[in-house]
SERO-4910 file (N, C-alpha, C, O; in steps of 0.05 Angstrom, whole numbers):
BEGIN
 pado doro    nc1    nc2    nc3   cac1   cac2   cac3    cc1    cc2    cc3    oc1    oc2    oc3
  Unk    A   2289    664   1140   2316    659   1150   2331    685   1151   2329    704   1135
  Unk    A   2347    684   1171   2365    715   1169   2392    716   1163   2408    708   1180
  Unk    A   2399    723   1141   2419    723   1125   2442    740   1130   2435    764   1134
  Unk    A   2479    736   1131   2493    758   1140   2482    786   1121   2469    788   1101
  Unk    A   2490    798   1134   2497    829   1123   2521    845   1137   2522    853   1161
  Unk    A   2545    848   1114   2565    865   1126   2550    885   1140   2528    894   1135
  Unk    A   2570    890   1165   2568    923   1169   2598    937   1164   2620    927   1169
  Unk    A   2592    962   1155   2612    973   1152   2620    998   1181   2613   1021   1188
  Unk    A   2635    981   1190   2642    990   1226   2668   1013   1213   2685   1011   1195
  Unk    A   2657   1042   1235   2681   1062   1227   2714   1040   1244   2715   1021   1259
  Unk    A   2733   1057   1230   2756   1050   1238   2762   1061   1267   2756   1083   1274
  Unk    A   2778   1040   1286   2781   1056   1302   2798   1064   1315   2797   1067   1340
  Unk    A   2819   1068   1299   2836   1092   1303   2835   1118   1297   2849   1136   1306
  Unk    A   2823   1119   1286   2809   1151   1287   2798   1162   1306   2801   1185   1315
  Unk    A   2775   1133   1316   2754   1148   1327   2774   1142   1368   2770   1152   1390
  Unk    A   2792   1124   1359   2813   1124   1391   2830   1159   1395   2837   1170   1416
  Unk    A   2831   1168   1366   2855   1186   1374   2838   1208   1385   2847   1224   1401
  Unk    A   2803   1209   1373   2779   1231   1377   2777   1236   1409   2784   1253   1424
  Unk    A   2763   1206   1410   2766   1204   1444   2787   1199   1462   2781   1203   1486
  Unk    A   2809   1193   1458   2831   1210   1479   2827   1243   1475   2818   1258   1492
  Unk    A   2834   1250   1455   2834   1280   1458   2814   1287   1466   2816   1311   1471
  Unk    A   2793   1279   1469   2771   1289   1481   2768   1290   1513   2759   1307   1528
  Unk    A   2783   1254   1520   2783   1259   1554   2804   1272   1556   2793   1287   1572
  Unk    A   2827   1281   1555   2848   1296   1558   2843   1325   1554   2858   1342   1563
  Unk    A   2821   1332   1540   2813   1360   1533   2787   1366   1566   2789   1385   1581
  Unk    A   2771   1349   1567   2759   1350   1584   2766   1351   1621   2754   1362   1640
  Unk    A   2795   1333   1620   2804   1329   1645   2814   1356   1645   2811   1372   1664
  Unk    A   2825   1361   1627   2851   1404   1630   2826   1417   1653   2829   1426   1675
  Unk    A   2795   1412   1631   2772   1426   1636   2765   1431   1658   2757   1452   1668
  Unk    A   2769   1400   1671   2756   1406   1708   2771   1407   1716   2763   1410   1740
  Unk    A   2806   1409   1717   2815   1411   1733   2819   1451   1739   2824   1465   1759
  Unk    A   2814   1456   1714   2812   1487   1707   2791   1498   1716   2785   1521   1714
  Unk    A   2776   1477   1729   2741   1489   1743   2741   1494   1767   2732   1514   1780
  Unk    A   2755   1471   1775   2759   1470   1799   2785   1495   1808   2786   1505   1831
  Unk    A   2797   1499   1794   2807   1516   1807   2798   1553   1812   2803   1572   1827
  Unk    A   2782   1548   1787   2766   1574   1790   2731   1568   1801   2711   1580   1794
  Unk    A   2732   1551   1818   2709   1545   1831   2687   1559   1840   2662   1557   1836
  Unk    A   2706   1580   1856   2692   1609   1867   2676   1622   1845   2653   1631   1849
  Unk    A   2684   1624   1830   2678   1646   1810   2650   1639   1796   2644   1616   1790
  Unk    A   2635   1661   1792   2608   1651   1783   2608   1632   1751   2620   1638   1730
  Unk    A   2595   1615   1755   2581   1592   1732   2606   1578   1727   2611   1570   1705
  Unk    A   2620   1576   1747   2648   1548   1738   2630   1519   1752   2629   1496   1744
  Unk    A   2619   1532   1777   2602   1501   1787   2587   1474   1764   2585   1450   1763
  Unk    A   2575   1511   1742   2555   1494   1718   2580   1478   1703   2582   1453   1700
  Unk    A   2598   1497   1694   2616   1490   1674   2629   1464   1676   2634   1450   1657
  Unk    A   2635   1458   1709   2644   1435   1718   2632   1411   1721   2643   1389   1721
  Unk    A   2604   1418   1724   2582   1398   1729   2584   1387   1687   2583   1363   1682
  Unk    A   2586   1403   1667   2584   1393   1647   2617   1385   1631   2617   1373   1609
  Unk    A   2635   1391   1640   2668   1380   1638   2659   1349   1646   2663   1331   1629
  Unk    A   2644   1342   1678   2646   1317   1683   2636   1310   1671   2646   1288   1664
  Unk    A   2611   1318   1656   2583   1293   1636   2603   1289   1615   2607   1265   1608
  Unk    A   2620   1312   1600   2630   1304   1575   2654   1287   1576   2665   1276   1557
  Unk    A   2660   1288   1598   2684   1268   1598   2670   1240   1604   2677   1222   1590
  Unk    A   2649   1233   1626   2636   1211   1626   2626   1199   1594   2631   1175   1587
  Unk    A   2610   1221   1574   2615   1221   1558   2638   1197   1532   2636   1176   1518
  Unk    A   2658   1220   1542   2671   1206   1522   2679   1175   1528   2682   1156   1512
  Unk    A   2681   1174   1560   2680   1138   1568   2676   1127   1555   2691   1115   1539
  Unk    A   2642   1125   1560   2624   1116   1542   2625   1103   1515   2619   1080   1509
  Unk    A   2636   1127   1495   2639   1120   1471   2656   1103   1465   2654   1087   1447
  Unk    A   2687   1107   1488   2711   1089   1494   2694   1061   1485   2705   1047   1467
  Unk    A   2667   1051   1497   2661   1026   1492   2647   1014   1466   2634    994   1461
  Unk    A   2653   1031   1455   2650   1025   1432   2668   1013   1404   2662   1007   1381
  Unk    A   2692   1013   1421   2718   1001   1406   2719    968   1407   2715    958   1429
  Unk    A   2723    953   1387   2725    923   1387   2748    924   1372   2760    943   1362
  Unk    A   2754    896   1371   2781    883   1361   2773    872   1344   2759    854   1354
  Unk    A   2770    869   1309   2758    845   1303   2796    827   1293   2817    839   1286
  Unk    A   2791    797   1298   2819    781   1285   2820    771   1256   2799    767   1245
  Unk    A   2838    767   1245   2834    755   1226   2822    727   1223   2836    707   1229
  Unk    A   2797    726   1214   2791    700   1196   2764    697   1227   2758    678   1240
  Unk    A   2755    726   1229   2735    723   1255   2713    739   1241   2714    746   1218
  Unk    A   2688    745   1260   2669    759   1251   2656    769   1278   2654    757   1300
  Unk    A   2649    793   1270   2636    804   1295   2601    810   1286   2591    824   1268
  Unk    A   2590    795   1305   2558    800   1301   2548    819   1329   2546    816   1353
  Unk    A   2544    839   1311   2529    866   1321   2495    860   1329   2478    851   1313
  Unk    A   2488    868   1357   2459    862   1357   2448    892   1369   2462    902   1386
  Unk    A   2425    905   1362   2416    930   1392   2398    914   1391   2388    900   1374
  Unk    A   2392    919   1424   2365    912   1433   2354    889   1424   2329    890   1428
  Unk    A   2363    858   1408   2356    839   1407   2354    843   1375   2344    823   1364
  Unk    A   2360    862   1357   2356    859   1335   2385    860   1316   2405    873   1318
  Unk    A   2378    840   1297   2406    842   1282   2416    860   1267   2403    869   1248
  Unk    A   2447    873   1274   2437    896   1250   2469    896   1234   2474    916   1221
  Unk    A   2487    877   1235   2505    868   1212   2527    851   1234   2526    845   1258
  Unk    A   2549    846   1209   2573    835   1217   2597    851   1206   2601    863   1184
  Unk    A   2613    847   1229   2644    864   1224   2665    838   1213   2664    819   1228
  Unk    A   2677    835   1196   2690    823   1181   2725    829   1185   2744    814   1191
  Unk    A   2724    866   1175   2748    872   1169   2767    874   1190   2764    889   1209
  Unk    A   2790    855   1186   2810    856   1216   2817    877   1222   2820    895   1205
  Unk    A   2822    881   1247   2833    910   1258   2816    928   1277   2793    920   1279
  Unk    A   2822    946   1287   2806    961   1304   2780    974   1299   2777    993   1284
  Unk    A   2764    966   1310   2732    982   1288   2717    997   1318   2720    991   1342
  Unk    A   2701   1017   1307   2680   1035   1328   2661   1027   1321   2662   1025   1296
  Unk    A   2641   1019   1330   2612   1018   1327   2601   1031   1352   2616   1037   1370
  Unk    A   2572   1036   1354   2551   1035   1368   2551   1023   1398   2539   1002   1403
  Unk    A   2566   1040   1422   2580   1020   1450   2550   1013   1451   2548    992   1464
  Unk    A   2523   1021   1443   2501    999   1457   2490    979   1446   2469    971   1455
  Unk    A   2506    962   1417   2511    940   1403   2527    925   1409   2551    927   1406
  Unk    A   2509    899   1426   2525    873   1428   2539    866   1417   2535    869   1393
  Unk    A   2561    853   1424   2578    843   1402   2595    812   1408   2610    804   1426
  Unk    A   2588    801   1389   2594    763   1392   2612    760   1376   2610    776   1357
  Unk    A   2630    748   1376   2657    734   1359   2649    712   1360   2644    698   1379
  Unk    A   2647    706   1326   2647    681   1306   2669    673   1293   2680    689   1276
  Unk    A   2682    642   1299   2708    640   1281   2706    636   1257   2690    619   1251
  Unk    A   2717    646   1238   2710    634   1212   2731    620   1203   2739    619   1180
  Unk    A   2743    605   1229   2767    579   1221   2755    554   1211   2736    541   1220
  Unk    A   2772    550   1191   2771    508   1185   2773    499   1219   2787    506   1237
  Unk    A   2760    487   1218   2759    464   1246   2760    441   1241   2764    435   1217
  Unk    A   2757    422   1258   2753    391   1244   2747    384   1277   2756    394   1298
  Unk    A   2726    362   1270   2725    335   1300   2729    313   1284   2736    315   1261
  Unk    A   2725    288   1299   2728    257   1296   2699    244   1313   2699    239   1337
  Unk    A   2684    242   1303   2664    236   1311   2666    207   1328   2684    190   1323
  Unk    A   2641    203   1352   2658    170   1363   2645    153   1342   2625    159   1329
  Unk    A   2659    128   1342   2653     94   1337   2621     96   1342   2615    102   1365
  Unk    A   2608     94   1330   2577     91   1313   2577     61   1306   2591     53   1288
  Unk    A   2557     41   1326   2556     25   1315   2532     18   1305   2515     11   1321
  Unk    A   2525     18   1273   2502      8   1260   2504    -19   1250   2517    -39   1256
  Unk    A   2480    -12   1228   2476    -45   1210   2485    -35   1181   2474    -16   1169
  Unk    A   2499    -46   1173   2501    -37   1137   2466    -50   1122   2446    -59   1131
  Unk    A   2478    -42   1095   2447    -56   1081   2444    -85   1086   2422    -96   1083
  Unk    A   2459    -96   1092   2461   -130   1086   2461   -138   1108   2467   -161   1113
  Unk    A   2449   -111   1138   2442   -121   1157   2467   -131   1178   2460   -140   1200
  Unk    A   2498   -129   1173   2510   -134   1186   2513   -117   1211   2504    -94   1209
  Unk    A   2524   -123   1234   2534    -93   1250   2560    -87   1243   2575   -105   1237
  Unk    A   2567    -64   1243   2589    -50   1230   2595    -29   1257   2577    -19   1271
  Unk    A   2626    -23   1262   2643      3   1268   2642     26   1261   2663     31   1272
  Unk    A   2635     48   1250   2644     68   1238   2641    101   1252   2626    114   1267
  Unk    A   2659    100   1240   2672    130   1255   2680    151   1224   2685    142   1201
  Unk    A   2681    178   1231   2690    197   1208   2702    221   1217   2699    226   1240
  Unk    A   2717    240   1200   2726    265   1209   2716    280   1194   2720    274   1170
  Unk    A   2701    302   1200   2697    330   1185   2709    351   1193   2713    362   1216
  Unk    A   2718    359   1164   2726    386   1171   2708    409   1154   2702    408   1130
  Unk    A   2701    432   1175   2677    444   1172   2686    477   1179   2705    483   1193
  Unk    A   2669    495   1166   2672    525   1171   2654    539   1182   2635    524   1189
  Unk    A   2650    572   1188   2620    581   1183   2627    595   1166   2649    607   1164
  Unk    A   2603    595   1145   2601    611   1123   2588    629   1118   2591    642   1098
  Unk    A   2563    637   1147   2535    652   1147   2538    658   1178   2528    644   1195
  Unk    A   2555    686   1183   2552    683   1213   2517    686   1227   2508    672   1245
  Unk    A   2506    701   1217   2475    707   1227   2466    677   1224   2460    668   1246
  Unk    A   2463    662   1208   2444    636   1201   2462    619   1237   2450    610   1256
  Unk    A   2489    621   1233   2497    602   1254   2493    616   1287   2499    606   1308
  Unk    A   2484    637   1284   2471    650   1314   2444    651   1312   2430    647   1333
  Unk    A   2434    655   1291   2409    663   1301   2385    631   1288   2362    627   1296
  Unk    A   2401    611   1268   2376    598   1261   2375    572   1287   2355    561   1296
  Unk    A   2406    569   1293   2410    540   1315   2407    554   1338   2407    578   1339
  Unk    A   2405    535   1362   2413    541   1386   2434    540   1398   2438    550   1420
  Unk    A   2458    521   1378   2483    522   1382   2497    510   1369   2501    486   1373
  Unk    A   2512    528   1344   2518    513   1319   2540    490   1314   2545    475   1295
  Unk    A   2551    494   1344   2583    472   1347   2565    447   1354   2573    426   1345
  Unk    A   2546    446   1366   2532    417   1375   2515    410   1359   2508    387   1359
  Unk    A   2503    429   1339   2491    420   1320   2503    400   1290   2494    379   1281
  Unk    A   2527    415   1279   2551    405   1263   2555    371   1277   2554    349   1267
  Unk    A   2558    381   1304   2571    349   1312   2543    324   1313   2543    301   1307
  Unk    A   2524    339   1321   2504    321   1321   2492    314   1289   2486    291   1285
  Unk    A   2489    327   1275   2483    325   1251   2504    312   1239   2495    291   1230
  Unk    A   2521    313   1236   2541    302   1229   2544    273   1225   2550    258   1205
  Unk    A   2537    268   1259   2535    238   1267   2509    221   1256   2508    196   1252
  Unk    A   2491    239   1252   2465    228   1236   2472    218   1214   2469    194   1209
  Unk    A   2483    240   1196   2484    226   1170   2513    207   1158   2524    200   1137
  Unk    A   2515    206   1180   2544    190   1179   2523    158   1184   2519    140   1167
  Unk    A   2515    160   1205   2498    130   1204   2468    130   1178   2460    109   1169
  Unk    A   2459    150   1172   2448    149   1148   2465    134   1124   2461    112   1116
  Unk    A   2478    145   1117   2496    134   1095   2514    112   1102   2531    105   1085
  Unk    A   2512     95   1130   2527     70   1124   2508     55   1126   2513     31   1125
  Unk    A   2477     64   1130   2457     43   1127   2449     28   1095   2434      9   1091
  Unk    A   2468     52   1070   2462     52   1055   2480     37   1037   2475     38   1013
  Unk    A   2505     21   1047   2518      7   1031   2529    -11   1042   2535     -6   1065
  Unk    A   2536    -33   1033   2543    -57   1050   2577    -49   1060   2591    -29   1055
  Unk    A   2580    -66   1070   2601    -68   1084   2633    -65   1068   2652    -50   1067
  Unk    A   2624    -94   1057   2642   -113   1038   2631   -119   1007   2611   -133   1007
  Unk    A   2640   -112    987   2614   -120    962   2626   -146    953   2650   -145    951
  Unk    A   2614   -172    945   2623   -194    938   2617   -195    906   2622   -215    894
  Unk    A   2607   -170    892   2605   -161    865   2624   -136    858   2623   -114    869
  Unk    A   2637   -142    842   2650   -115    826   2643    -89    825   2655    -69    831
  Unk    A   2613    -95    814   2594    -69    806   2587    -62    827   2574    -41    822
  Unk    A   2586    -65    853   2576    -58    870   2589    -44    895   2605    -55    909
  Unk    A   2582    -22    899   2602      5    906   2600    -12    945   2583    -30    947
  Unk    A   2615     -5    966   2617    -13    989   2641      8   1005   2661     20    998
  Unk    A   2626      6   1029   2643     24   1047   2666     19   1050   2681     37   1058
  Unk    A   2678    -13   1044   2701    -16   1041   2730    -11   1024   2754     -5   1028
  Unk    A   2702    -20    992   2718    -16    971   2720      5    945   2726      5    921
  Unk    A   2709     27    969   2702     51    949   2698     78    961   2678     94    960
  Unk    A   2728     80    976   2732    105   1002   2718    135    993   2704    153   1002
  Unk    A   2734    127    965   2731    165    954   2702    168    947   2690    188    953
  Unk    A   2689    149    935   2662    151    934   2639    159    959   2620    174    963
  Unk    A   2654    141    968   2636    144    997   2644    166   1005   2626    182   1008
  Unk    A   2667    175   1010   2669    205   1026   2660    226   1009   2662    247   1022
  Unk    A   2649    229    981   2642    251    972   2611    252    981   2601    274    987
  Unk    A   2596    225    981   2570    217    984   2564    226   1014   2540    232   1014
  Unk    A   2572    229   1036   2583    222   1061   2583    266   1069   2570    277   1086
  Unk    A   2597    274   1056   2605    300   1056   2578    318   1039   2570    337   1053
  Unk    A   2566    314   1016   2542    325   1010   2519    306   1027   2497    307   1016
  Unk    A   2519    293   1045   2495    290   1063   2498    308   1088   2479    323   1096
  Unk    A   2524    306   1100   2530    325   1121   2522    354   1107   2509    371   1119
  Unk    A   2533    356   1083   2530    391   1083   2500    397   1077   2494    420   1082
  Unk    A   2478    379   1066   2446    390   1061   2432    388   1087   2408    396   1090
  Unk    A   2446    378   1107   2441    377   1139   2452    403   1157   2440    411   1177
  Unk    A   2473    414   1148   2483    434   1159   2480    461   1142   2496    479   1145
  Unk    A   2467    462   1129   2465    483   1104   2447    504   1119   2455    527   1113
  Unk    A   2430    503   1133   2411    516   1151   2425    529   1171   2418    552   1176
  Unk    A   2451    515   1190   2466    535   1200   2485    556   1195   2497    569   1212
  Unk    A   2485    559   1171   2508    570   1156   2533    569   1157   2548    588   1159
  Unk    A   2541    533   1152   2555    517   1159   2565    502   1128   2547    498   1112
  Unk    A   2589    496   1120   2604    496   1096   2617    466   1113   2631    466   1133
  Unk    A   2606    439   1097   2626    416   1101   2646    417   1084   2639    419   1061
  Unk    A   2669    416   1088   2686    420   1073   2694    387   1069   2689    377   1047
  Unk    A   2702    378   1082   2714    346   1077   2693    321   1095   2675    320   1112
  Unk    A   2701    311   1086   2687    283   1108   2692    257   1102   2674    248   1088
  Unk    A   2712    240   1108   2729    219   1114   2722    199   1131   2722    203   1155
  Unk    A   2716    172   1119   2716    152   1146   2742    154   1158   2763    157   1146
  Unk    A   2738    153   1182   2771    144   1188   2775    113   1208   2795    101   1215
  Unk    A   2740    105   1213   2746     77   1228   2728     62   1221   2705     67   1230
  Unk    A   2733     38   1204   2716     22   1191   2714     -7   1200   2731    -18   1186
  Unk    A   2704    -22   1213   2701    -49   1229   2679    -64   1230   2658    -52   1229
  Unk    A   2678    -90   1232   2658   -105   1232   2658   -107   1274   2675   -104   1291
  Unk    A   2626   -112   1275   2625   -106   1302   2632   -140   1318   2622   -162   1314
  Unk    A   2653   -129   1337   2666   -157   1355   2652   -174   1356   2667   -193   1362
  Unk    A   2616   -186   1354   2609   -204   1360   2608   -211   1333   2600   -234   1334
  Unk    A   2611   -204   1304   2610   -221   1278   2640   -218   1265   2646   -227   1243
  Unk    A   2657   -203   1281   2688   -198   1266   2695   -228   1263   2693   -233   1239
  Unk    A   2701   -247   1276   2716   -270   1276   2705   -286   1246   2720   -292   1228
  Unk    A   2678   -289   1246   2660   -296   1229   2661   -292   1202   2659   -309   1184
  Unk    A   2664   -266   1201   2668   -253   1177   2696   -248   1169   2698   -244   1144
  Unk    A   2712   -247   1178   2743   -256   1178   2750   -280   1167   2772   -281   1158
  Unk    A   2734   -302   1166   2726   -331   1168   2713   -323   1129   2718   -334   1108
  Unk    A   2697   -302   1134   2684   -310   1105   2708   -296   1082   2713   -302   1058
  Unk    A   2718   -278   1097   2739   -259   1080   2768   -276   1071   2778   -271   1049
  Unk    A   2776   -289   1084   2800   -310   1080   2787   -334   1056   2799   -341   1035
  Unk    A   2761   -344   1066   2740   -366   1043   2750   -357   1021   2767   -370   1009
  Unk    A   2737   -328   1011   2741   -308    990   2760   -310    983   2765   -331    972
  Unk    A   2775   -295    985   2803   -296    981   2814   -325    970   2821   -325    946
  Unk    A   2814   -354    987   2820   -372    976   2807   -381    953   2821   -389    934
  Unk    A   2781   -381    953   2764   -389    934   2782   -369    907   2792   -383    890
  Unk    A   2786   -342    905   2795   -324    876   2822   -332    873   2829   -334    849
  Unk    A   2840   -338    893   2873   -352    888   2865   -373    872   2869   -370    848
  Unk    A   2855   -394    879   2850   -422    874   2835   -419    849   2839   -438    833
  Unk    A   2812   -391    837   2802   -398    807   2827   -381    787   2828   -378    763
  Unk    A   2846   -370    809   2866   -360    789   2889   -378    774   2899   -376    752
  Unk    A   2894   -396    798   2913   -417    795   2901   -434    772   2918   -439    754
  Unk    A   2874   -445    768   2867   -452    753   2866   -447    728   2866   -464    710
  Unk    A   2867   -426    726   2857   -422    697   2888   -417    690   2892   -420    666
  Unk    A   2908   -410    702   2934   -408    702   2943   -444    685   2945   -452    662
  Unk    A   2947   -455    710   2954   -480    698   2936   -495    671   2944   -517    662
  Unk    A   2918   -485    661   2898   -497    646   2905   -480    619   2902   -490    597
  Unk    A   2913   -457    621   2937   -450    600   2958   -458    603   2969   -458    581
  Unk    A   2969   -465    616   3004   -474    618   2999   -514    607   3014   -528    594
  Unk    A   2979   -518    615   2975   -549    599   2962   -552    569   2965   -572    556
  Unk    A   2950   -532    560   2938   -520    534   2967   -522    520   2971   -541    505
  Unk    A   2988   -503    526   3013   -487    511   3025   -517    522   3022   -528    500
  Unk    A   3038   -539    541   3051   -557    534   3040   -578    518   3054   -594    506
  Unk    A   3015   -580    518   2999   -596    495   3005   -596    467   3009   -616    454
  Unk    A   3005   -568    455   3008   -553    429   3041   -548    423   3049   -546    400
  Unk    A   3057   -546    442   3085   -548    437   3092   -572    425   3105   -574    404
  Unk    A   3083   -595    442   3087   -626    441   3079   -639    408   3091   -656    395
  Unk    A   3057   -626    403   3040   -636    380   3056   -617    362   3053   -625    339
  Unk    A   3068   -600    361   3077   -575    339   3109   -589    336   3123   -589    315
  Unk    A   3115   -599    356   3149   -603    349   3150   -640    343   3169   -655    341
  Unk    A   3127   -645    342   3124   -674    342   3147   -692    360   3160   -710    351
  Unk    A   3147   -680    394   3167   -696    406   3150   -729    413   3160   -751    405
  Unk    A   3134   -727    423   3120   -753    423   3092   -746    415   3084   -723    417
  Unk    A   3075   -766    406   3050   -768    395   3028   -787    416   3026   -811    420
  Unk    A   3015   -762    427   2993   -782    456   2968   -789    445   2960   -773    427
  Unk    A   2954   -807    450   2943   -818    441   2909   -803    464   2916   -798    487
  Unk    A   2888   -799    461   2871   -789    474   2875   -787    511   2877   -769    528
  Unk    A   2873   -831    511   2882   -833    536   2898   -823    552   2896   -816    576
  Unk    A   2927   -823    529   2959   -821    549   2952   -780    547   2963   -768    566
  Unk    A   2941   -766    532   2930   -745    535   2920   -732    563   2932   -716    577
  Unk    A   2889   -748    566   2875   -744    590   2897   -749    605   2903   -727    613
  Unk    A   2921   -771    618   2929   -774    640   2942   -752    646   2936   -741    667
  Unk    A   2967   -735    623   2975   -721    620   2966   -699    634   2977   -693    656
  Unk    A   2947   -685    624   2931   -664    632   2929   -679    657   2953   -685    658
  Unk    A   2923   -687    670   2912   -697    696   2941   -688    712   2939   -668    726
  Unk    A   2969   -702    710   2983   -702    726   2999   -675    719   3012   -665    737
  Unk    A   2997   -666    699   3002   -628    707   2994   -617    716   3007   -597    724
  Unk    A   2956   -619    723   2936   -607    737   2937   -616    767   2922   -606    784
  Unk    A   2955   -636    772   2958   -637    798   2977   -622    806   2973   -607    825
  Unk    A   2999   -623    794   3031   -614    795   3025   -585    805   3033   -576    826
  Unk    A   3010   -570    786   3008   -537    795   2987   -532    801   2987   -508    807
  Unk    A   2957   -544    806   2944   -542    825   2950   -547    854   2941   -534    872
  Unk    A   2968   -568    858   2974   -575    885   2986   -557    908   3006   -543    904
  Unk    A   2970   -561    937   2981   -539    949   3014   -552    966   3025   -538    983
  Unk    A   3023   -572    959   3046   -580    976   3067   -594    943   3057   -591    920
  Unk    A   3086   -603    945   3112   -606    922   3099   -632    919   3088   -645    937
  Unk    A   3104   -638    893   3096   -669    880   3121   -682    887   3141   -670    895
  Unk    A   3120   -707    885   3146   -729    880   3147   -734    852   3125   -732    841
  Unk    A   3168   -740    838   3164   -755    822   3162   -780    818   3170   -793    838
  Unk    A   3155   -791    801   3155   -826    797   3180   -833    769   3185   -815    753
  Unk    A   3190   -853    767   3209   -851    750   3200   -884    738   3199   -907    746
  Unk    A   3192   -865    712   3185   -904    698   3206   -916    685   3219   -908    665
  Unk    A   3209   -937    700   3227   -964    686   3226   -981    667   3243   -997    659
  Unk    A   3198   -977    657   3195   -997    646   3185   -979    603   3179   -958    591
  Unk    A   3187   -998    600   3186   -985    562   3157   -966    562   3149   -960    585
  Unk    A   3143   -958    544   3136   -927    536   3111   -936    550   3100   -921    565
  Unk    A   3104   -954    547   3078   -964    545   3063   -983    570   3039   -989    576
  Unk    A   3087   -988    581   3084  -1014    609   3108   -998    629   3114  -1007    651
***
């Protein structure tokens, strides 16, 4: 694999102020040739005023810009031979290619991915990464194109890892793309980055951002998610009122307001367990008649 290597590019304001003075020293030259033209060996002198000023052109192209938070990859002749880093004006070698690499945070939103979770459902999912380069040589020279690679890889292991957990977990202990964001996005972000680690590519974040059951089982499963839900209200209510008839049981018997007998007990319990189990208002009944009839 081919790994960065600074180069240390001369500065180039130095080497700008060298070569102006040099075409400005050279133009005085021919124009000073030309005027002494006649005169023996100004023809030569002039013929070499022009090379050194062509010359200094030349080297003119050897000036780059690098920006901040960029990288410049230097190539001769197809071989690598560093990166320019430091912002500001640099001279190198005018017959070294030269490519600008951003070394900005970026981010995409990858599209709606529709898979199967583990439990076989079809599922929505979508994510955002935000990603750097960290290795300008690995992201030129190991991919063929490191922005389509990030996105395509990306999207791989984004459906890798929702093949790997259910949807919805109907157990506690059991981690789900629903009910366990931060988990999943750290899990989610080291799969993307051992995928992109070859481009010299740094995942920095990775976030679901669209999570759905797929339109032909949403209704369905909407249907089982409300079940749920009722079914844990309804064992909450229970055990609610089943203490609240425990504590008026033990009040009753502690303050000795009346004394129930097993039967008048059971009914008891019965018509408080309706009273606050019930999903609509009780009536009351109002007995007329003595304790017992």
């Amino acid at each position: 694999m081919i790994r960065e290597r600074e180069y240390g590019a001369m500065s180039g304001w130095g080497a700008l102020v060298v070569l102006l003075a040099g075409l400005v020293f050279f133009v005085w030259q021919i124009v000073h040739h030309l005027q002494m033209i006649r005169e023996p060996g100004q023809p030569l002198l002039l013929a070499l005023s022009i090379l050194g000023f062509a010359f200094c052109g030349f080297l003119m192209a050897g000036l780059f810009m690098v920006s901040p938070n960029e990288g410049k990859v230097l190539q001769l002749f197809g071989s690598y031979v560093g990166t320019a880093r430091v912002p500001g004006l640099q001279w190198a070698n005018p017959l070294y290619m030269k490519r600008s690499i951003s070394l900005r945070v970026r981010n995409f939103e990858s599209a709606h991915l529709k898979v199967n979770d583990i439990d076989g459902n079809p599922i929505e999912i979508a994510a955002v990464v935000v990603w750097k380069v960290v290795d300008t040589a690995e992201a030129v020279f190991e991919v063929d194109n490191f922005e389509n690679y990030v996105h395509v890889q990306s999207e791989a292991a984004l459906r890798n890892m929702a093949t790997s957990y259910p949807y919805d977990a109907h157990e506690d202990q059991k981690m789900s793309l629903r009910g366990n964001t931060v988990a999943i996005a750290d899990h989610l972000r080291k799969e993307i980055q051992e995928r992109l680690a070859r481009a010299g590519v740094q995942a920095i974040e990775a976030r679901i951002s669209h999570l759905a059951y797929a339109p032909e089982i949403a209704a369905a499963m909407l249907q089982r998610q409300q079940a749920g839900a009722i079914i844990a209200a309804r064992q909450r209510i229970v055990e609610g009122a089943v203490g609240m008839v425990e504590m008026a049981l033990d009040m009753l018997s502690s303050k000795a307001v009346v004394t129930l007998d097993e039967e008048r007990k059971a009914a008891m319990v019965s018509n408080l367990l309706v009273v606050l189990c019930g999903d609509r208002s009780t009536q009351p009944v109002v007995n007329a008649g003595t304790l017992h009839h």
